[in-house]
C-alpha positions as CSV (number, residue, x, y, z in Angstrom):
1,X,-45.3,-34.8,43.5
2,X,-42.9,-34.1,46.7
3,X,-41.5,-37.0,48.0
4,X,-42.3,-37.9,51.6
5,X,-39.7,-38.7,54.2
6,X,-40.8,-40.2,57.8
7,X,-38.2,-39.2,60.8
8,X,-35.9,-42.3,60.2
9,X,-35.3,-41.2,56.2
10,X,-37.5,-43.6,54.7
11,X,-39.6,-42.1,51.9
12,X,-43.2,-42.8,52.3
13,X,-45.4,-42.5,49.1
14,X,-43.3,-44.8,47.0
15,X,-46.2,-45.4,45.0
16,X,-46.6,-41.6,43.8
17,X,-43.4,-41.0,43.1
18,X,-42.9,-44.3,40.7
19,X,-40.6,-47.1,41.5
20,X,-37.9,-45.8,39.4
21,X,-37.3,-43.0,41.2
22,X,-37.7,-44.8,44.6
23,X,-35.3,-47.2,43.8
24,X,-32.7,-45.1,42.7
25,X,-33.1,-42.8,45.7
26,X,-33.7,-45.4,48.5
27,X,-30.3,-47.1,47.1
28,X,-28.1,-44.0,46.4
29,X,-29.6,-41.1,48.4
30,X,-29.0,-40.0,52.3
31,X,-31.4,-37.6,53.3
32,X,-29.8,-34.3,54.8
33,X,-32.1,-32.4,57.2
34,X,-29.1,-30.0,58.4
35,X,-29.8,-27.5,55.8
36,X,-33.4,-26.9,55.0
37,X,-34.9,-24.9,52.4
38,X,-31.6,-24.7,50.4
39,X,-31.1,-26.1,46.8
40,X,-28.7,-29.2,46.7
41,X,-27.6,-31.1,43.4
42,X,-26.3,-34.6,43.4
43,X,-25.5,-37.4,41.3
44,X,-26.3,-40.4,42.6
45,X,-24.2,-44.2,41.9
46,X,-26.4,-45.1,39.3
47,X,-25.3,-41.6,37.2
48,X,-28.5,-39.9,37.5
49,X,-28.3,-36.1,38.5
50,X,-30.6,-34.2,40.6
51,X,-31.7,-30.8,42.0
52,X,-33.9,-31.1,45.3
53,X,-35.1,-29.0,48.0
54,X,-36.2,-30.2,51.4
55,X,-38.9,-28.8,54.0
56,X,-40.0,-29.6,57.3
57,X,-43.5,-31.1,56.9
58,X,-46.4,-28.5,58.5
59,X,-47.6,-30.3,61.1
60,X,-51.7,-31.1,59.7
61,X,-49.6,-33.4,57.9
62,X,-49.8,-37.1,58.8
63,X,-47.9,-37.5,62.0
64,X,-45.1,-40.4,59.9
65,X,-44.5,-37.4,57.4
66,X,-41.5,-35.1,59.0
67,X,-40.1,-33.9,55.6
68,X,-41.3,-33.3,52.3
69,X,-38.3,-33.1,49.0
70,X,-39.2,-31.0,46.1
71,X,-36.5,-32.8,43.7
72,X,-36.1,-32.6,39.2
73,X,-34.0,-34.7,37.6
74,X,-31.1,-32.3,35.3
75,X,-29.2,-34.9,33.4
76,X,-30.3,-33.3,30.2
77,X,-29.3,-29.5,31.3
78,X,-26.2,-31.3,32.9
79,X,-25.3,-33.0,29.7
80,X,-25.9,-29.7,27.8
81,X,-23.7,-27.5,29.9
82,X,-20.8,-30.4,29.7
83,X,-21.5,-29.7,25.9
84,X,-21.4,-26.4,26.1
85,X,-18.1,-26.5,28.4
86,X,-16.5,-29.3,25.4
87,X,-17.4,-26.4,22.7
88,X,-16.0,-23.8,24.4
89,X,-12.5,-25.6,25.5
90,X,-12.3,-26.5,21.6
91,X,-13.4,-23.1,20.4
92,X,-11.1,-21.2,22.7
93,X,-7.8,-23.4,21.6
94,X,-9.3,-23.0,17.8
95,X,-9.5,-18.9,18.6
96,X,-5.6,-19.3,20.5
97,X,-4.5,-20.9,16.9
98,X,-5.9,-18.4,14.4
99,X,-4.7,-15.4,16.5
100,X,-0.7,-16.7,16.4
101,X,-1.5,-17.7,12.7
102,X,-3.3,-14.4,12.0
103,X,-0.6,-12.7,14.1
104,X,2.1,-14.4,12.5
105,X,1.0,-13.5,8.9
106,X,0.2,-9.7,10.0
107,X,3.4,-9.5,11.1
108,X,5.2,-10.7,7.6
109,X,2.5,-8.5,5.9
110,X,3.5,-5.5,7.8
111,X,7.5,-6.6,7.4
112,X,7.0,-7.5,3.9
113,X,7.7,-3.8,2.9
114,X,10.5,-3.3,5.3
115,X,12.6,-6.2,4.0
116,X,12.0,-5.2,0.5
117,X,13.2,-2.2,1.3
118,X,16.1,-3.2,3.2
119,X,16.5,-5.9,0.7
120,X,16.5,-3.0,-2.2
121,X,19.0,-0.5,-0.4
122,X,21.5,-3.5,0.6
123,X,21.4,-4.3,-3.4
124,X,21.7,-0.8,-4.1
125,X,24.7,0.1,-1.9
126,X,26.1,-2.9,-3.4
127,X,25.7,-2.1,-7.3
128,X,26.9,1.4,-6.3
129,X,29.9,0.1,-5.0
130,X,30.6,-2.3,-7.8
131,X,29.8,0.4,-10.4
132,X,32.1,2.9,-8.5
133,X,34.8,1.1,-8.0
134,X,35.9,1.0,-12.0
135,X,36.2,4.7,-12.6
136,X,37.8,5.2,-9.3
137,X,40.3,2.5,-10.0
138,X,41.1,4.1,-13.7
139,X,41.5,7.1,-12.4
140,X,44.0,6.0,-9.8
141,X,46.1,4.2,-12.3
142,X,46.4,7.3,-14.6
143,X,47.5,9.7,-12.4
144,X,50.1,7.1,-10.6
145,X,51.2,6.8,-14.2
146,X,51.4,10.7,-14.3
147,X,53.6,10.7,-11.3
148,X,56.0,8.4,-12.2
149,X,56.7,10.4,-15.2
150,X,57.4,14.2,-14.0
151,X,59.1,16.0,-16.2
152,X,56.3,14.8,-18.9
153,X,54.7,17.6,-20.7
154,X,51.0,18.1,-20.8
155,X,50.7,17.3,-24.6
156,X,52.8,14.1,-23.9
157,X,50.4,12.5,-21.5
158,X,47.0,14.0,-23.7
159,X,45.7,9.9,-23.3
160,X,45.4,9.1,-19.4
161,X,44.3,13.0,-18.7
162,X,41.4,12.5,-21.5
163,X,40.6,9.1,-20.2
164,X,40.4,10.9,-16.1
165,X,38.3,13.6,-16.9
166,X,36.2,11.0,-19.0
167,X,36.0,8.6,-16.0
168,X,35.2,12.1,-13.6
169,X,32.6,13.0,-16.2
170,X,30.8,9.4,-15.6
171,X,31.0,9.3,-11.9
172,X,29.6,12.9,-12.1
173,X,26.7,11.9,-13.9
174,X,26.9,8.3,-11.9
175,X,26.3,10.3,-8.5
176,X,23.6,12.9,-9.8
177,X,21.7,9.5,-10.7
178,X,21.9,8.0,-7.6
179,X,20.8,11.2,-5.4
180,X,18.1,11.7,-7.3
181,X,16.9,8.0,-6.9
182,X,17.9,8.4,-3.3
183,X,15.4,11.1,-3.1
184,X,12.8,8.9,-4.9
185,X,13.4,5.9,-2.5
186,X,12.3,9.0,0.6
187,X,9.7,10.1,-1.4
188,X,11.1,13.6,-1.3
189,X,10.5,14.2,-4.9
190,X,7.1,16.1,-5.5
191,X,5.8,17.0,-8.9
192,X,5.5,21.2,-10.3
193,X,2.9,20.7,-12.5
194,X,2.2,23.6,-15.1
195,X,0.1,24.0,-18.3
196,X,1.7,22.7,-21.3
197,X,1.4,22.8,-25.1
198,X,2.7,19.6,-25.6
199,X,3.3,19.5,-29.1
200,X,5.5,22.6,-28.8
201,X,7.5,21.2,-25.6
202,X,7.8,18.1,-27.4
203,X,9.5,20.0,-30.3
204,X,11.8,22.1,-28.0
205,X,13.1,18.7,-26.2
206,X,13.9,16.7,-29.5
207,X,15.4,19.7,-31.7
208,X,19.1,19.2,-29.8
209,X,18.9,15.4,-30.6
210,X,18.1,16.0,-34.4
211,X,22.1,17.7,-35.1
212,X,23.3,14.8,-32.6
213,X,21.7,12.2,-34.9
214,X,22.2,13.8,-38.1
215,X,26.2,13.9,-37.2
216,X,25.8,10.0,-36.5
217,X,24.6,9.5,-40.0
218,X,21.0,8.6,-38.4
219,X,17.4,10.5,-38.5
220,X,14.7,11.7,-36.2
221,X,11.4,11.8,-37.2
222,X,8.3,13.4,-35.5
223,X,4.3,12.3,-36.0
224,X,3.4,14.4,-33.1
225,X,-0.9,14.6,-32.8
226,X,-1.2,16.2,-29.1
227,X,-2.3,19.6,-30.0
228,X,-3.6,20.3,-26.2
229,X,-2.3,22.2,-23.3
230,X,-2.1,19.8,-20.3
231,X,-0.8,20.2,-16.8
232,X,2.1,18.6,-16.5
233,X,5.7,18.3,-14.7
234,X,7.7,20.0,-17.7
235,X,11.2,19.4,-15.8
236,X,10.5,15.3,-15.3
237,X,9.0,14.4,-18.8
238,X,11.9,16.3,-20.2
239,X,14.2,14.4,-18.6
240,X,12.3,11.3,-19.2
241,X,11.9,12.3,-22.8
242,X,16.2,12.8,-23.1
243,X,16.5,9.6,-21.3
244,X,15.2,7.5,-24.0
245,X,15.9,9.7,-26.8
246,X,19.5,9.1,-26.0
247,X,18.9,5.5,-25.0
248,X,18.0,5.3,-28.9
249,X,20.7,7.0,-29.9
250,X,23.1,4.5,-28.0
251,X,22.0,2.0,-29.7
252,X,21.4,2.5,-33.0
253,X,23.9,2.5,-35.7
254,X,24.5,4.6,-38.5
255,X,21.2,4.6,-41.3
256,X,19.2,4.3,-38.4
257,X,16.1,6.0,-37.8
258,X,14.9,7.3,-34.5
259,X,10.9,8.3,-34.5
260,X,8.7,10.7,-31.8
261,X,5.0,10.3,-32.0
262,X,2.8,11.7,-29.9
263,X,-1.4,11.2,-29.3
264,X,-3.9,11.7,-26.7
265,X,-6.7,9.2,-26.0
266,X,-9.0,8.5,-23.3
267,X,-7.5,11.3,-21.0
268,X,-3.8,10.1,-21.7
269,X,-1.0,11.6,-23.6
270,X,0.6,8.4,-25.2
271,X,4.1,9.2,-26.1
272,X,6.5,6.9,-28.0
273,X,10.1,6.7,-28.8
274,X,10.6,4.4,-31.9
275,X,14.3,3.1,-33.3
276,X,15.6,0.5,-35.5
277,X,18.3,0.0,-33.8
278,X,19.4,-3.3,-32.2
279,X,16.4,-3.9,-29.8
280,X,15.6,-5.6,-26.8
281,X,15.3,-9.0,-26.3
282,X,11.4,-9.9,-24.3
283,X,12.8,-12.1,-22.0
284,X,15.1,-8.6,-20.5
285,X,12.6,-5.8,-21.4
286,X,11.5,-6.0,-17.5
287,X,14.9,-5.7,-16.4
288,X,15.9,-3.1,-18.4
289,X,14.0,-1.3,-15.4
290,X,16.1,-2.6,-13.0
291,X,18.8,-0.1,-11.4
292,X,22.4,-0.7,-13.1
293,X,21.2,-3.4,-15.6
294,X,22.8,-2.9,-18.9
295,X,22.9,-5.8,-21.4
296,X,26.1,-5.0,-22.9
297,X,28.4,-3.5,-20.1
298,X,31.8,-2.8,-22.0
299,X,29.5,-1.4,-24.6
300,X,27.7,0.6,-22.1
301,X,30.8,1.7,-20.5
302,X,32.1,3.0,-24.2
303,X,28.8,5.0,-24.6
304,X,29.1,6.8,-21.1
305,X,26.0,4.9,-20.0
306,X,25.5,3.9,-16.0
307,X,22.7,1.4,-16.2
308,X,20.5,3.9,-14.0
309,X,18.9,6.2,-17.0
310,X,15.8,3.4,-17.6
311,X,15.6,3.2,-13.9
312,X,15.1,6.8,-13.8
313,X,12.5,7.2,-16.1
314,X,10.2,4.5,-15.1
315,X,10.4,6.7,-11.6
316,X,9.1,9.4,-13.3
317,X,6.4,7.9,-15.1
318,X,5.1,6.3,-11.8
319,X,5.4,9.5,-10.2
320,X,3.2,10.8,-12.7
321,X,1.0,7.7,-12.3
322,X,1.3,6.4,-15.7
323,X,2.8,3.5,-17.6
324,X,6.1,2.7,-19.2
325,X,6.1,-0.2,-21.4
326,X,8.7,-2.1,-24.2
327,X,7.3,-3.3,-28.0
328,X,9.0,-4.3,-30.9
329,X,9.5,-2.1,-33.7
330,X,9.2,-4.9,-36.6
331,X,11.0,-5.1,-38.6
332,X,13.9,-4.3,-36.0
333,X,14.2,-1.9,-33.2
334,X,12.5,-1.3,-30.1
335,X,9.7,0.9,-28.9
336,X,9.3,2.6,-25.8
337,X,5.8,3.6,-24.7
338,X,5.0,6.0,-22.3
339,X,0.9,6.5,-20.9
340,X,0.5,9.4,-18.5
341,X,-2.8,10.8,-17.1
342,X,-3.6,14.0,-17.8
343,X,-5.8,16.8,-17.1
C-alpha cells in the first residue's frame, strides 16, 4: 500500500499502512519532495532501514493527497550485506596470511636444494683442504730435508724420496677422485651403455685381484649365476666393482676370504662383494657413503686409501638407478650389495 502525504508532510492513510510503520515514520522521517521518482534509502532513529520512492499524486486523486511513497523495509538485505562485508574483511586477511605462509614455505622448498648444495660444496672444499694439506705438508718436509743435505747421494736418501712419490701417488689418485665427483655434483657424467655378458665381464674384472689376494695369503671366490647379456655401462661397474673389491682387500687380513656372487631376479642383476675381514660397525654403514669418511684414518692413510672410493661407488650405482647397501657376513666380515636395473 503507498503511503499518502498531504502538502504539509503529514501522511494520510495511517490506518492502511499500520501504526507501526506510521509511528516510526511520523517520528523519524522528513518527507523530501525535491527529488521525485528517484530511489532514496534511510535509516531512521529507531534503527529501521528503508528503500522508498516518492511521486506526485495524479490529480483524480483526493484533493489532501499531493504525494504518494512507494517505501520496503531492507533491514534484513542490510543485515546480510553487512554479513557478507564481515566475511569478506575476515576472508581476505585469512587469504593475506596463507599467501606469506604459503610464500614463505615455497620459498625454503625451492632454497632447500640450493643450501644443500651450498651446504655440501662448503663441506667438500673443506674435507679437500683438510685431506690435502697432509701429503702436501710431507712432501715439503722431505725435500727441505733433501736440501739441507746436498752432497747426499741418491741411494743415501732412498726413505724421504720413496715416501714423496708415495704421498704424489695419493694426491694423484686424491685429485682424479675429486674431479670425477666434481663432474657428478654438475651432472656432467652420462652413462655408455653397451650389451654385456656379465658373467664373462665379471670374470675379467676380478682375475687381477685373485694374484693380489693370493700374495696376501687371502682367497677370492666366485658363485657367479648371471648367464645374460645386459646393457650396461661396462666402464662405471668396473670401477665400482674394483672399488669394493679393493675395499675388501684393505681390510681383511691374511686367511681371509674374499667372495663375488652374482644373480639376476626380477629384472636386477644383484651383485655382492663378501669378506671376513673386520667389518663394519651398523651404526657407520651409512656413513661409509659419506665423502672422506674413513673409520680408521692412520690405517687408511697406510693403505693408500682417501675416504672417497665408497663415495664413488654409491655415485655410480645411483647413476645407474639402483641400490647400494651394507650386511653382515656372520660369522664376521661385511657384505656389500649392489641392485641395478637392467634390460
Amino acid at each position: 500500500v503507498p503511503i499518502e502525504w498531504d502538502s504539509e508532510g503529514n501522511i494520510i492513510n495511517k490506518e492502511a499502512i499500520g501504526t507501526q510503520l506510521y509511528d516510526e515514520l511520523s517520528t523519524g522521517f522528513k518527507l523530501a519532495t525535491s527529488k521525485l521518482e528517484t530511489v532514496h534509502s534511510v535509516t531512521l532513529d529507531s534503527g529501521s532501514s528503508f528503500r522508498y520512492v516518492v511521486y506526485k499524486a495524479p490529480s483524480s486523486n483526493s484533493s489532501d493527497v499531493r504525494y504518494l511513497q512507494f517505501i520496503s523495509r531492507v533491514d534484513a538485505e542490510k543485515q546480510l550485506a553487512e554479513n557478507f562485508g564481515r566475511i569478506l574483511i575476515i576472508c581476505s586477511i585469512g587469504s593475506w596470511i596463507l599467501s606469506i605462509f604459503a610464500s614463505y614455505y615455497l620459498s625454503q622448498k625451492a632454497m632447500n636444494p640450493v643450501l644443500a648444495s651450498w651446504r655440501k660444496q662448503t663441506e667438500f672444499v673443506a674435507n679437500a683442504s683438510h685431506e690435502l694439506r697432509t701429503p702436501l705438508t710431507i712432501i715439503q718436509n722431505k725435500l727441505e730435508l733433501l736440501l739441507t743435505k746436498p752432497n747426499d747421494r741418491i741411494i743415501d736418501q732412498m726413505e724421504p724420496i720413496a715416501l714423496s712419490l708415495s704421498e704424489i701417488r695419493h694426491l694423484s689418485k686424491m685429485t682424479s677422485d675429486l674431479l670425477l665427483l666434481s663432474r657428478a655434483d654438475s651432472n656432467a657424467t652420462v652413462l655408455t651403455e653397451e650389451m654385456v655378458d656379465l658373467n664373462r665381464f665379471v670374470t675379467e674384472v676380478i682375475a687381477p685381484y685373485k694374484e693380489i689376494a693370493e700374495s696376501k695369503e687371502m682367497t677370492i671366490w666366485t658363485q657367479l649365476d648371471s648367464n645374460r647379456v645386459s646393457k650396461i655401462d661396462p666402464v662405471r661397474i668396473q670401477q665400482l666393482l674394483v672399488i669394493l673389491l679393493d675395499n675388501s682387500l684393505k681390510y681383511s687380513q691374511a686367511g681371509d676370504s674374499i667372495g663375488i656372487r652374482t644373480e639376476v631376479k626380477d629384472n636386477y642383476w644383484i651383485v655382492e662383494v663378501r669378506d671376513t675381514g673386520q667389518g663394519i660397525p651398523e651404526e657407520n654403514r651409512e656413513k661409509v657413503f659419506e665423502r672422506f669418511y674413513r673409520e680408521e684414518k692412520s690405517r687408511n692413510r697406510e693403505t693408500g686409501g682417501t675416504g672417497l672410493g665408497l663415495a664413488i661407488a654409491k655415485w655410480i650405482v645411483d647413476l645407474h638407478k639402483g641400490k647400494i647397501e651394507i650386511l653382515n657376513n656372520l660369522p664376521k666380515g661385511t657384505i656389500f650389495r649392489v641392485k641395478i636395473p637392467i634390460k
